[in-house]
DRENKE-563499 format. One record per residue (C-alpha): residue in three letters; x, y, z. Coordinates in Angstrom, 2 decimals, padded with zeros to 5 digits. Layout:
BEGIN
residuo ALA; east X; north Y; up Z
...
***
This chain:
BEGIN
residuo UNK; east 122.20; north 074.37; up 149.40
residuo UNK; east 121.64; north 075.26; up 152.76
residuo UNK; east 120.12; north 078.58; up 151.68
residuo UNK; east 117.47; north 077.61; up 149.72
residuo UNK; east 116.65; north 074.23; up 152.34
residuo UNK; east 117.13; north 075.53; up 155.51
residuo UNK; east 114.57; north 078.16; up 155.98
residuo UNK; east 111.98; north 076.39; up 155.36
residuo UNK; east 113.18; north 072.79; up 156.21
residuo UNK; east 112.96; north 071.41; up 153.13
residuo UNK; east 115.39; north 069.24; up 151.86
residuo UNK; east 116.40; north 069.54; up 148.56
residuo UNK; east 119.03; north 068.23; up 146.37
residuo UNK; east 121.43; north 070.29; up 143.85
residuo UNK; east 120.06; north 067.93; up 141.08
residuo UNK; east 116.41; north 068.46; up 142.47
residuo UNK; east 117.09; north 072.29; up 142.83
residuo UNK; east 118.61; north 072.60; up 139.22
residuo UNK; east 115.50; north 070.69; up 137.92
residuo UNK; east 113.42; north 073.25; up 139.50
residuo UNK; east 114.54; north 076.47; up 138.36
residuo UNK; east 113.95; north 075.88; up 135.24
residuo UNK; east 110.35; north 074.80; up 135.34
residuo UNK; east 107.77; north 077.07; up 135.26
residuo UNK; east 105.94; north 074.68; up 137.08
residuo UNK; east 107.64; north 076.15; up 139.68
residuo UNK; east 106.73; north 079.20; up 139.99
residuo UNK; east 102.92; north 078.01; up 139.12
residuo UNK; east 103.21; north 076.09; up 142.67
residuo UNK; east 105.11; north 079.33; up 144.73
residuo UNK; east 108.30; north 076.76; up 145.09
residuo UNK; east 110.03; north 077.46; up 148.44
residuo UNK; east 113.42; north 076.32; up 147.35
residuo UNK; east 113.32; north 077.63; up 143.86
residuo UNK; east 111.90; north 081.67; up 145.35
residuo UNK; east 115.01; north 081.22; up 147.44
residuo UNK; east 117.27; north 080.43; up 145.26
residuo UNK; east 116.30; north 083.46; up 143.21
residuo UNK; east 116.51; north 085.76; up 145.93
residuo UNK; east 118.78; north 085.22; up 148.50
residuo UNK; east 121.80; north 083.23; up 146.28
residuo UNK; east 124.16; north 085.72; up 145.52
residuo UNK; east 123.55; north 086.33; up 141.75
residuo UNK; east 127.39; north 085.34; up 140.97
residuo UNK; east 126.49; north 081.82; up 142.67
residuo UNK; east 123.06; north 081.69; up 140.67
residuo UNK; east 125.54; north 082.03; up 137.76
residuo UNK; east 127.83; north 079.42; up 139.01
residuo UNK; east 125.44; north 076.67; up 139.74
residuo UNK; east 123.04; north 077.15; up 136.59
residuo UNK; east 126.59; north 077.05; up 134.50
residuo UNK; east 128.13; north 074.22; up 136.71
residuo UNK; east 124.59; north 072.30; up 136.10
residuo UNK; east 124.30; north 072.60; up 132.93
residuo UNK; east 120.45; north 074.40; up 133.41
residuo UNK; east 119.10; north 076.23; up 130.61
residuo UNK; east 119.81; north 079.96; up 131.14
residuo UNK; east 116.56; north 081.18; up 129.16
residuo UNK; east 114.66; north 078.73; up 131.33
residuo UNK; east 115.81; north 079.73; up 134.43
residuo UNK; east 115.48; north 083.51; up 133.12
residuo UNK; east 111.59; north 082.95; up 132.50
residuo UNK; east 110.89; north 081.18; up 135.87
residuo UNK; east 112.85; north 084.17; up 137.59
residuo UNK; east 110.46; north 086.68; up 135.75
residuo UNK; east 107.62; north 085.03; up 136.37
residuo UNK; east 108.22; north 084.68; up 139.88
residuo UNK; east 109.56; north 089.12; up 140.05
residuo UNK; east 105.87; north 089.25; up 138.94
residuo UNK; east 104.00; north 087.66; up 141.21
residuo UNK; east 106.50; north 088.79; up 144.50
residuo UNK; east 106.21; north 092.25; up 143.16
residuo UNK; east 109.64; north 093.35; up 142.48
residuo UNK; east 112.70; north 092.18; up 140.44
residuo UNK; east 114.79; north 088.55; up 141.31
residuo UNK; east 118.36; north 088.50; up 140.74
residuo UNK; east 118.52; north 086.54; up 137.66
residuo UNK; east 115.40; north 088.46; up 136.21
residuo UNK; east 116.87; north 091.59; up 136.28
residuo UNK; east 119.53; north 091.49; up 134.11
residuo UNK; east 118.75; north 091.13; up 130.31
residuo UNK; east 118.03; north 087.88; up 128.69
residuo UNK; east 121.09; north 088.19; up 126.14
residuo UNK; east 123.30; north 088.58; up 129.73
residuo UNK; east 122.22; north 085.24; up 131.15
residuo UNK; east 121.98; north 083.44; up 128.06
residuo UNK; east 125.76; north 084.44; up 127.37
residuo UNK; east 124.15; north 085.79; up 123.91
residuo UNK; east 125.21; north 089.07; up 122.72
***
């Protein structure tokens, strides 16, 4: 938690955070915690907590692409394929 809160001294919780990476919302408002989440969480812990919090996969999947767009190159959880995070094959 301290990665995404720290930096930029918000405080956020890990229900708060899990809300907010999958909202598109999110990326519509450049959200601090949720851009560092996406790109400085290791993607194995990305997998972890979005499992561990029960957070839609495919929602987190679209908020992580639309947030590789508009930073200019490709998040963690946007670069692998959609079937990969979903767990579908």
């Amino acid at each position: 938690m301290s990665t995404v809160s720290a930096p930029y001294g918000v405080l956020v919780t890990a229900a708060q955070l899990a809300e907010k990476i999958a909202d598109i919302k999110s990326a519509d408002s450049y959200d601090c915690s949720v851009f560092a989440f996406l790109s400085e969480v290791s993607p194995v812990l990305q997998q972890s907590f979005i499992d561990e919090m029960g957070v839609s996969k495919d929602a987190v999947a679209e908020v992580a692409r639309k947030f590789s767009d508009l930073a200019g190159y490709k998040l963690s959880v946007g670069q692998r394929p959609l079937q990969s995070i979903s767990g579908r094959r």
